[in-house]
C-alpha positions as CSV (number, residue, x, y, z in Angstrom):
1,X,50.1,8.4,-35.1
2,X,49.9,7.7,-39.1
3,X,47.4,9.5,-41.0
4,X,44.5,7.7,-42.0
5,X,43.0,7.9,-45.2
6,X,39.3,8.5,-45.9
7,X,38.3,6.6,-48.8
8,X,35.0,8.5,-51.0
9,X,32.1,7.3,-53.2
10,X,30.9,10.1,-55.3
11,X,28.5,9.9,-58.4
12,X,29.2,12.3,-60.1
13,X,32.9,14.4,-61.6
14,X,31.2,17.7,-60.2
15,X,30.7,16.6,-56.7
16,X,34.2,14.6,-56.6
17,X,35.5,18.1,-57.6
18,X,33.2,19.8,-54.6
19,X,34.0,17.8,-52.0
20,X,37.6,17.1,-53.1
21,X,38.7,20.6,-55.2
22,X,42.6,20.2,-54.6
23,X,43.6,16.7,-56.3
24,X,45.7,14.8,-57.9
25,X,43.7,12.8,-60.7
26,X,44.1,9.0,-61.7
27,X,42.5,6.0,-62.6
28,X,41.1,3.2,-60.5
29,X,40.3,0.4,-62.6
30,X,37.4,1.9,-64.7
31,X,36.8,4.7,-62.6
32,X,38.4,8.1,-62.0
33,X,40.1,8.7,-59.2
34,X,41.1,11.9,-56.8
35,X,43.3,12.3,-54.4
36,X,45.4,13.8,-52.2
37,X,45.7,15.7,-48.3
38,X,42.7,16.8,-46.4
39,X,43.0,19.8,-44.4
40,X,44.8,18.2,-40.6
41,X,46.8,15.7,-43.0
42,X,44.7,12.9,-43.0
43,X,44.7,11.4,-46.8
44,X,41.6,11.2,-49.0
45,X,40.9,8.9,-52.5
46,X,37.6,10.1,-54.0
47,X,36.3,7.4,-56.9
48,X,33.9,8.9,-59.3
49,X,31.3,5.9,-59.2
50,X,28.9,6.8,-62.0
51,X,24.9,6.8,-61.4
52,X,23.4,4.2,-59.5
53,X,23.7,1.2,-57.3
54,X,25.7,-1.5,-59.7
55,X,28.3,1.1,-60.4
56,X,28.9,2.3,-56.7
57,X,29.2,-1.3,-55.7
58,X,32.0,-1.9,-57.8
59,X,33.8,1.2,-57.4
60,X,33.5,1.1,-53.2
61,X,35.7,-2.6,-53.8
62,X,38.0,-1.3,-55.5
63,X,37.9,1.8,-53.2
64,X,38.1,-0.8,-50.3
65,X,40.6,-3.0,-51.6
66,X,43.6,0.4,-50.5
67,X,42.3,-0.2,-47.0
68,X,41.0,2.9,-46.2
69,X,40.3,3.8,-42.5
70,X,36.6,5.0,-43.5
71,X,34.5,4.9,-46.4
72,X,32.3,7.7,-47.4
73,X,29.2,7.9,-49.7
74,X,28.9,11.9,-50.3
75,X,27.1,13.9,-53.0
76,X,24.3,15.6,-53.8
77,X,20.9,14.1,-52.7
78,X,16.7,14.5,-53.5
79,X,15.2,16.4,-50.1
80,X,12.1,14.5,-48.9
81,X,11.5,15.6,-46.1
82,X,9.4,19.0,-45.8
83,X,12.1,21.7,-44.0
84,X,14.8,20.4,-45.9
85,X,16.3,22.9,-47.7
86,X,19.0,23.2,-50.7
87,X,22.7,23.2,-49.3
88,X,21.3,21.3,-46.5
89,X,24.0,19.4,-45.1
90,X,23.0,15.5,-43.2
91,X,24.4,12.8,-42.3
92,X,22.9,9.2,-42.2
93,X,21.6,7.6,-39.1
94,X,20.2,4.8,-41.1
95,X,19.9,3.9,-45.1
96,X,16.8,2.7,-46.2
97,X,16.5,1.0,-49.8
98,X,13.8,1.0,-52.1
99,X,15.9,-1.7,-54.1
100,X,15.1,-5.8,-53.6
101,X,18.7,-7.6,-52.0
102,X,20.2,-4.6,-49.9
103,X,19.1,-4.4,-46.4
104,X,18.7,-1.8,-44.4
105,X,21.9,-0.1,-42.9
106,X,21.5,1.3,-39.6
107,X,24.7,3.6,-37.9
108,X,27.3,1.3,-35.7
109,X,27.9,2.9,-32.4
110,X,31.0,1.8,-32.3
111,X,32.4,3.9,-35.4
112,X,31.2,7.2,-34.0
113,X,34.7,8.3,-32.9
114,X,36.4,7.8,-35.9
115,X,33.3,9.7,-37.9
116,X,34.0,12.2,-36.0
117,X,37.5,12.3,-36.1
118,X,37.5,12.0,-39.7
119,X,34.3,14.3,-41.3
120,X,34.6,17.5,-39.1
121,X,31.2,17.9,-40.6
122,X,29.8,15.2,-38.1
123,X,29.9,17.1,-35.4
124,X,27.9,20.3,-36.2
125,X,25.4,18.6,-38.9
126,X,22.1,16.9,-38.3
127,X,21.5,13.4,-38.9
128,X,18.6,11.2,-39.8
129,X,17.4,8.5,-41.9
130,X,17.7,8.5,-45.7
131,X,16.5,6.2,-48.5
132,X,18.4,4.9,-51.5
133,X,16.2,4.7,-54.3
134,X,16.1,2.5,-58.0
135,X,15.1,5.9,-60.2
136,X,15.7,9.3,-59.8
137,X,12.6,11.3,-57.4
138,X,11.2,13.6,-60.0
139,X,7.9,14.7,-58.5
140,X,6.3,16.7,-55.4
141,X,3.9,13.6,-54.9
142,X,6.8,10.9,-55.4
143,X,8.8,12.5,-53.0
144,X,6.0,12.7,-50.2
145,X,5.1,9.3,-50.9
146,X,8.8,8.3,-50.6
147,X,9.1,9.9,-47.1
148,X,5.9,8.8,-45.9
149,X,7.0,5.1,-46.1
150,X,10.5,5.3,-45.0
151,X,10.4,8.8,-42.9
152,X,13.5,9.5,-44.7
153,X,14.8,13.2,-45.1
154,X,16.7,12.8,-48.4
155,X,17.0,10.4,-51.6
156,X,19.7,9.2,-53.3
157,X,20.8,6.3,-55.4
158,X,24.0,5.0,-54.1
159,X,24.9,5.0,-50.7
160,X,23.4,1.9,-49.8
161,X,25.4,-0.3,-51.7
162,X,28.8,1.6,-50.8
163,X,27.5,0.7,-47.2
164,X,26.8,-3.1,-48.1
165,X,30.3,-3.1,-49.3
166,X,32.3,-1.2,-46.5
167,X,30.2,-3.8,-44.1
168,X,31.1,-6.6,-45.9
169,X,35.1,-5.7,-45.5
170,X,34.5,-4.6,-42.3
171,X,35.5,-0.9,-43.0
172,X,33.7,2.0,-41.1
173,X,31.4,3.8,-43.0
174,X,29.4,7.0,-43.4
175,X,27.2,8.7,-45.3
176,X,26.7,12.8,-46.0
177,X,24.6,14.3,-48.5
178,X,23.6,18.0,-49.5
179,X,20.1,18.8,-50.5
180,X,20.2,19.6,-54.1
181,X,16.2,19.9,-54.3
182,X,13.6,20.4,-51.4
183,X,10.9,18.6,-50.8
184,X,8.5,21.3,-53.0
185,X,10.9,21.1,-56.1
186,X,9.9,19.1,-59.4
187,X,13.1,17.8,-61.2
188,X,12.4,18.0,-65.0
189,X,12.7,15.3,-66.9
190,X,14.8,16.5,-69.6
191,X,17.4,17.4,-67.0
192,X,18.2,13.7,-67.1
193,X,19.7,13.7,-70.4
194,X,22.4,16.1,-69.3
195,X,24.0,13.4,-66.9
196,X,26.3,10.3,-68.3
197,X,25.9,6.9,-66.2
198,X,29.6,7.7,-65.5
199,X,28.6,10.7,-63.7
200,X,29.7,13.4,-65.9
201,X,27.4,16.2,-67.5
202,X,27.1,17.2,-70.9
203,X,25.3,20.1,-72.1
204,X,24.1,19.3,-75.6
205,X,21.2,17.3,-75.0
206,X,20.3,20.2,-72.3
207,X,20.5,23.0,-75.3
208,X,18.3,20.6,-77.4
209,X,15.7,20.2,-74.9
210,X,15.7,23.8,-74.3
211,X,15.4,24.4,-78.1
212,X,12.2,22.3,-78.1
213,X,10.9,23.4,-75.0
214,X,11.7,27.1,-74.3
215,X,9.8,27.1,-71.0
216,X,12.3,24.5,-69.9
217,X,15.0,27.4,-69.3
218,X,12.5,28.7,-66.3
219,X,12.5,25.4,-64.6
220,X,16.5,24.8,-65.0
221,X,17.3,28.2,-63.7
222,X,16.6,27.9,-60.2
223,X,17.3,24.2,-60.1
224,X,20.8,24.9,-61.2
225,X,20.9,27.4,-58.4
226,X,19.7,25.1,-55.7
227,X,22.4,22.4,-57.5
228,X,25.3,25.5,-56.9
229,X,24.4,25.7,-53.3
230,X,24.4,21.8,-52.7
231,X,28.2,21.5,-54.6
232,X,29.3,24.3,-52.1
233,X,27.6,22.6,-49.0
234,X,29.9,19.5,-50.3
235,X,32.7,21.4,-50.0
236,X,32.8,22.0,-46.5
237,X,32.3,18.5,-45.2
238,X,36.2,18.2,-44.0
239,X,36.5,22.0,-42.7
């Protein structure tokens, strides 16, 4: 039988790099591009879409123009969900959106086998429903608020356009995320400033938040540990 080739939608260069760390690198239109052999042979192509839902609609058609035998929305995601802890692995049972013209996406029955053929994780991770959002969720209350409308376990603010497009070419898809904050965790707002809408991070405007607020470097420390523990739950999504 051929190999198949599982075709990834990351955000961001450090989570391509996570999921992905043996690659060769390239470009796919505007977007980086890794690739190379998953562990059992099957091939991967992980596109580095950048922040947001315009950005990972564009780069899951190009993704989906190689004909990939899956697509897969994987990074790091915003826990909701009280329990959910950092390095928390889960898979999607059903992608809400807090964003007007993307419905719902709800799991097909009829692509479990090859999900589970094709993310070893599948099989030992649980699932439930998560929630694409139009802004980062910063705050304890915004994150209860979030979950108490949709009863989602996690936030991010992708997937559900790389779902809209792998339905729309009629390509299996799935979704797997790792907790980079629980539920109890405020996100800072200066830690926005040290990612680029093309998904890499910089660390000058991080130092020069840090410089005017020195408390800042209390806040960053264990959120940078909880991000560590989320890049290394990425990493074991095809083992």
């Amino acid at each position: 039988m051929p190999d198949k080739t599982v075709g990834i939608v990351a955000a961001m260069e450090q989570e391509a790099k996570a999921i992905c760390p043996v690659s060769e690198k390239s470009m796919l239109g505007r977007f980086e591009l890794l690739s190379g052999i998953l562990p059992g042979g099957n091939h991967f192509m992980c596109i580095v879409s950048g922040i947001g839902t315009e950005r990972a609609a564009e780069a899951a058609t190009l993704l989906a123009q190689k004909k990939p035998s899956l697509i897969l929305s994987a990074g790091v995601s915003g826990g909701l969900a009280r329990g959910t802890s950092a390095g928390d692995l889960l898979a999607a049972s059903t992608i809400h959106s807090e964003i007007p013209d993307f419905a719902p996406w709800h799991e097909p029955e009829q692509d479990a086998d090859i999900r589970k053929e094709l993310l070893p994780a599948y099989r030992r991770i649980p699932s439930g429903p998560m929630v694409t959002a139009a802004a980062p969720v910063m705050t304890q209350q915004e994150k209860t608020s979030l979950h108490d409308k949709t009863g989602a376990l996690a936030a991010d603010m992708e997937s559900i356009a790389v779902a809209q497009v792998a339905a729309k070419e009629g390509i299996p898809f799935a979704c797997i995320r790792a907790v980079s904050d629980a539920s109890t965790r405020a996100i800072p707002a200066e830690s926005l400033n040290g990612v680029t809408a093309s998904g890499k991070t910089q660390l000058t405007p991080i130092l020069k938040a840090i410089a005017n607020r020195p408390s800042l470097i209390l806040e960053l420390i264990p959120m940078g540990m909880d991000y560590s523990k989320a890049l290394k739950s990425l990493g074991k999504i095809f083992i």
